[in-house]
C-alpha positions as CSV (number, residue, x, y, z in Angstrom):
1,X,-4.9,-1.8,29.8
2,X,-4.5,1.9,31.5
3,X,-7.4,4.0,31.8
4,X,-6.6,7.5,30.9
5,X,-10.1,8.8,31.3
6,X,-8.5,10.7,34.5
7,X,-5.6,11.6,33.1
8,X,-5.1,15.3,31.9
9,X,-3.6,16.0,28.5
10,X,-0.3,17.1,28.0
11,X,0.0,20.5,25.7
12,X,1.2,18.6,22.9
13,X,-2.4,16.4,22.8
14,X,-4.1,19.7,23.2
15,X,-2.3,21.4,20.7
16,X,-2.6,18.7,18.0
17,X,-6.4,18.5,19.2
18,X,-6.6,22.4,18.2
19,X,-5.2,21.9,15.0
20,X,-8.4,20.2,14.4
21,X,-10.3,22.7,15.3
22,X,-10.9,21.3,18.7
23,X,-12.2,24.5,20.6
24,X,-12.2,22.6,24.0
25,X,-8.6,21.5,23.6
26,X,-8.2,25.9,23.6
27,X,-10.2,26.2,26.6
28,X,-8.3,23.8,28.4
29,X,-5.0,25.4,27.1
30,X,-6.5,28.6,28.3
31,X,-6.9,27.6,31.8
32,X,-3.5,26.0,31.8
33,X,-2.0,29.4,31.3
34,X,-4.1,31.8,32.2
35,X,-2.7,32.9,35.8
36,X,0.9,32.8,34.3
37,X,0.0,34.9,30.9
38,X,-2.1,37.3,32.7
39,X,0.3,38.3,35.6
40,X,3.3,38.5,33.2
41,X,1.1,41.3,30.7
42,X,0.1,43.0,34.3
43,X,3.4,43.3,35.4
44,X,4.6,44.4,32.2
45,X,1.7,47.4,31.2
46,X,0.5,48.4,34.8
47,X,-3.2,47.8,33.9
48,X,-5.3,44.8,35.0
49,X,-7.8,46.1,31.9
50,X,-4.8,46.1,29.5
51,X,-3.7,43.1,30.6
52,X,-7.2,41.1,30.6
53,X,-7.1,42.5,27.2
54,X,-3.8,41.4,26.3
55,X,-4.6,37.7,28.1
56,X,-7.3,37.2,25.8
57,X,-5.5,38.3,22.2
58,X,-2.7,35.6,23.5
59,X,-5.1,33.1,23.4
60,X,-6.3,34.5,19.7
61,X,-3.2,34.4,18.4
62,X,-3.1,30.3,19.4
63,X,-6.4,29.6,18.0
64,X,-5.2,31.8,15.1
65,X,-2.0,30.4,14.6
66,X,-2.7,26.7,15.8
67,X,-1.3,24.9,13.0
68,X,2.0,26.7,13.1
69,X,2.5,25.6,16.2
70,X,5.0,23.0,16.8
71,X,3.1,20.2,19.3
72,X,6.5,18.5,20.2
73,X,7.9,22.0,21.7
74,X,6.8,23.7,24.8
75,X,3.9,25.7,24.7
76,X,5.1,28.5,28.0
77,X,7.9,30.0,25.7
78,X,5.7,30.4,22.9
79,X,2.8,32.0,25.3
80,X,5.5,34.3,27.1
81,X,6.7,35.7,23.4
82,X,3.5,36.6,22.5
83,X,2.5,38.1,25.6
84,X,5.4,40.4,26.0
85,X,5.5,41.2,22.3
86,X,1.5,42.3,22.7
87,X,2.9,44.4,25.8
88,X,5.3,46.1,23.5
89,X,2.9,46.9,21.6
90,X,0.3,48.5,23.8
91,X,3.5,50.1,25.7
92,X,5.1,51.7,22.0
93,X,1.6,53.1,21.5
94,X,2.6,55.3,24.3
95,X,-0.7,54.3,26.5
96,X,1.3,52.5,29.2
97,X,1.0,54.2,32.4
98,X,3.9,54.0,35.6
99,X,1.9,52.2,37.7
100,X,3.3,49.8,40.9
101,X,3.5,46.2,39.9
102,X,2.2,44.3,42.8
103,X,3.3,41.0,41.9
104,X,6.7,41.1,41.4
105,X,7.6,43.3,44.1
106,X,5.9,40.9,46.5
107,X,8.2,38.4,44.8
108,X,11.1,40.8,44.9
109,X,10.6,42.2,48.8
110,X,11.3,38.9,51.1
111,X,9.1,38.6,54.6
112,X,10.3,40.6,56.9
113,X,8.2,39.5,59.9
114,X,4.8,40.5,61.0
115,X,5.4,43.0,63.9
116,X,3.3,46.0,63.7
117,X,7.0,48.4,63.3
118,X,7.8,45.7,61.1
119,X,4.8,45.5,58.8
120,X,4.8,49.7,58.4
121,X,8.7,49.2,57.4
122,X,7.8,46.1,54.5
123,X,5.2,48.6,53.1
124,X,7.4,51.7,53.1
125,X,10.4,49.1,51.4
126,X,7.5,47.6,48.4
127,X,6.3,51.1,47.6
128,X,10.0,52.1,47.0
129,X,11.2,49.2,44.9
130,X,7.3,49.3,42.8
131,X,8.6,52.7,41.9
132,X,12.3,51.6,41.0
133,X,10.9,48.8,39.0
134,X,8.4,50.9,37.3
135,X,10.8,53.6,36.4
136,X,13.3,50.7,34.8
137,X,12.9,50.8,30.9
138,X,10.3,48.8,29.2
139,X,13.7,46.2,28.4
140,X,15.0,45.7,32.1
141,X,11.2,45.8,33.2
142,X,10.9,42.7,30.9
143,X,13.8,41.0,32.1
144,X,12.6,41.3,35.2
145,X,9.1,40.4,35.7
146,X,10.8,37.1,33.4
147,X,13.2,36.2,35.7
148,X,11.6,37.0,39.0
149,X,7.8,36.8,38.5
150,X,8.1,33.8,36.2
151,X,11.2,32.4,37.4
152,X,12.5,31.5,33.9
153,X,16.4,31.0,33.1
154,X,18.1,33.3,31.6
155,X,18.3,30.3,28.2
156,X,14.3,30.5,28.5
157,X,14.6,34.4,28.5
158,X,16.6,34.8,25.5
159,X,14.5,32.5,23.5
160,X,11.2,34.5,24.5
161,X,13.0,37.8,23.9
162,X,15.0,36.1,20.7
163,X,17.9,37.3,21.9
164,X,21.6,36.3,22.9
165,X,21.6,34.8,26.4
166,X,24.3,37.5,26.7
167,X,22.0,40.6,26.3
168,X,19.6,39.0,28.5
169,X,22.4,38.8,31.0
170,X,23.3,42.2,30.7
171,X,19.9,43.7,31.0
172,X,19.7,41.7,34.2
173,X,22.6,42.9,35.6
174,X,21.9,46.6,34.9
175,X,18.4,46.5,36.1
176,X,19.7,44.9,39.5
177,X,22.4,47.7,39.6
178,X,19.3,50.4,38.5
179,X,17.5,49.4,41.3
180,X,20.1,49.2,43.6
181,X,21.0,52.6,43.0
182,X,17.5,54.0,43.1
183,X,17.2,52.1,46.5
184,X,20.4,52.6,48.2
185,X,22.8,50.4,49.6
186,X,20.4,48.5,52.1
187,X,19.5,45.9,50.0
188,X,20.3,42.8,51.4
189,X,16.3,41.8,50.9
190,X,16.7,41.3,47.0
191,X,17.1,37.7,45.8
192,X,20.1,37.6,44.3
193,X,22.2,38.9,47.9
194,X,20.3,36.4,49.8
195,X,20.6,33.8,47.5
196,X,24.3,34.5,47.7
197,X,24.5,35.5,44.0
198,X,27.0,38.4,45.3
């Protein structure tokens, strides 16, 4: 006979444990997903208030909406819709603020070495592309921060977003061509040229 007192429980056990009201089976969901929901709303809005806020309505909405929640399908894509549709939300209510986003531009900027000269030319680079990201509209933005910050697939994206993997595709490509032409032609640091995806 196994012994699964160490073992950890898969989403689906939690989830069906939160349909019976199971407020521990939530807390262990939360800490599951925390990080990930709480960087994608910061990256998104700009504010690590909003976003704290926005982290903990996520987390309503499952309690709240446990028992339409399908065990047997992953729980990220679910979590990821509801965080960026509670970013669009704060955003429409025009309170969002063009702030730097931190996270994904350290994802986005790759190391450059740690020479002093070199260190003052990384920090120069991130400020520029924090400002091209945050000037993308709220759609690339969200493309984005999906693709890069959480590294989903563009199949994963377009269920989140509910949309055609095509439109996901497209707002890819014209944020990458946005920020290229905010940031000039030196951009052989971005993923995709030196991943070799042109």
């Amino acid at each position: 006979m196994l012994d699964t007192t160490d073992r950890l429980p898969d989403d689906k056990e939690l989830i069906e444990r939160l349909q019976q009201a199971d407020l521990d089976a939530l807390g262990q969901l939360f800490e599951r997903y925390r990080t990930r929901v709480y960087r994608t709303a910061l990256a998104i809005v700009h504010e690590p208030q909003v976003a704290e806020d926005i982290l903990q309505d996520c987390f309503l909405k499952v309690y709240l909406n446990a028992a339409r929640i399908d065990p047997t399908r992953p729980l990220a894509p679910w979590l990821y819709r509801v965080t960026v549709n509670l970013s669009y939300t704060w955003l429409s209510r025009g309170k969002g603020r063009r702030t730097p986003i931190d996270h994904v531009v350290d994802y986005l900027v790759s190391p450059m070495g740690h020479a002093p000269d070199r260190v003052a030319e990384q920090v120069e680079m991130r400020q520029k592309v924090r400002e091209a990201i945050a000037d993308l509209n709220i759609d690339q933005r969200v493309v984005i921060v999906l693709y890069y910050l959480n590294n989903l697939n563009l199949q994963a994206i377009s269920e989140i977003l509910d949309l055609p993997v095509g439109t996901v595709k497209s707002r890819l490509y014209y944020a990458r061509e946005n920020l290229r032409s905010k940031l000039g032609p030196n951009v052989a640091w971005l993923p995709e040229v030196a991943h070799g995806y042109i």
